[in-house]
C-alpha positions as CSV (number, residue, x, y, z in Angstrom):
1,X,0.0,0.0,0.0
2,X,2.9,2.2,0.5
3,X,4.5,1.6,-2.8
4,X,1.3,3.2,-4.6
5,X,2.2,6.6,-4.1
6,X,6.2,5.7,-5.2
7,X,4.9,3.7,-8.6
8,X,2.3,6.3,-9.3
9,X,5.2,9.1,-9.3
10,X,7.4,6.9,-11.5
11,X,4.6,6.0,-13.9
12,X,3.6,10.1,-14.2
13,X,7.3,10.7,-14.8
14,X,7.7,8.1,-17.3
15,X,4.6,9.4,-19.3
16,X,5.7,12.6,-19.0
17,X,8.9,11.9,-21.5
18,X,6.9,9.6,-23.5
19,X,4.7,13.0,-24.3
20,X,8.0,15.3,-24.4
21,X,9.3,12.4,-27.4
22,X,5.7,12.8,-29.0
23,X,5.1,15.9,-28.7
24,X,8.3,17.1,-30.7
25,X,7.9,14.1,-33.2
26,X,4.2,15.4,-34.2
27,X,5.0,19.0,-34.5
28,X,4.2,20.5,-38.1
29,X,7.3,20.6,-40.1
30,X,8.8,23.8,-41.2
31,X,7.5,23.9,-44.7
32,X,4.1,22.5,-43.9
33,X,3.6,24.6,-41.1
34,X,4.4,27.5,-44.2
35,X,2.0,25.7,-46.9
36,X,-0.8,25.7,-44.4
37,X,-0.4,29.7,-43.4
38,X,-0.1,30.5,-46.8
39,X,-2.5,27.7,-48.7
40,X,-6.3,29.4,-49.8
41,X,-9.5,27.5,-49.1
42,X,-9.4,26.3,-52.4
43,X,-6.0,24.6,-52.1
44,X,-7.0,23.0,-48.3
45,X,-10.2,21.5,-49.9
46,X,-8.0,19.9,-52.7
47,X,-5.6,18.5,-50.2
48,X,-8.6,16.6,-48.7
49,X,-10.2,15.4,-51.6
50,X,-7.3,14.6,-52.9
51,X,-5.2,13.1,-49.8
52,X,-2.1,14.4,-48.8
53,X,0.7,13.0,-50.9
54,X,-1.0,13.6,-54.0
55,X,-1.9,17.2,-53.0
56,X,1.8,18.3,-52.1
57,X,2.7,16.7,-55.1
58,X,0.7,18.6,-57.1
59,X,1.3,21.9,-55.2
60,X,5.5,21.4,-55.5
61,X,4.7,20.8,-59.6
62,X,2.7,24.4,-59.6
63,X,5.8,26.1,-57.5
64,X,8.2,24.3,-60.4
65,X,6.7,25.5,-63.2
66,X,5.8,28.9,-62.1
67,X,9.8,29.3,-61.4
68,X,10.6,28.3,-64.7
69,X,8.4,31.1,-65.8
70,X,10.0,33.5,-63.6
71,X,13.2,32.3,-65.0
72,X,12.4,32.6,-68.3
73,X,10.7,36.0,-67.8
74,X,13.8,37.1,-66.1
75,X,15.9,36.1,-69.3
C-alpha cells in the first residue's frame, strides 16, 4: 500500500517523457507549417479530396513551373 504513491510518481514521470518524445515528433514541419499559413481555401479542400501525398505533389509541380516562368521571364 505504501509503494502506490512511489509507482504512481514513476509512472507520471515516465509518461511525462513519452509526451515530451511525441510531442516534438508530431510538431508541423517547417514547410508544412508554411503551406498551411499561406495555402487558400481552395488549395486546403484539394488536399482533402485529394489526400495528402498527391496534393503536395501537385502543389510542388505548380511552385516548379511557375519558377521556370520566372526564369524565363527574367531572361
Amino acid at each position: 500500500m505504501a509503494l502506490f504513491p512511489v509507482v504512481l510518481m514513476l509512472f507520471a514521470l515516465g509518461m511525462e517523457r513519452v509526451e515530451h518524445r511525441l510531442s516534438k515528433l508530431l510538431e508541423p514541419d517547417e514547410e508544412v507549417q508554411h503551406y498551411l499559413d499561406s495555402a487558400s481555401n481552395a488549395e486546403v479542400k484539394e488536399l482533402r479530396k485529394l489526400g495528402l501525398p498527391a496534393g503536395v505533389a501537385r502543389k510542388r509541380k505548380r511552385r516548379a513551373r511557375t519558377e521556370e516562368l520566372d526564369v524565363a521571364r527574367a531572361s
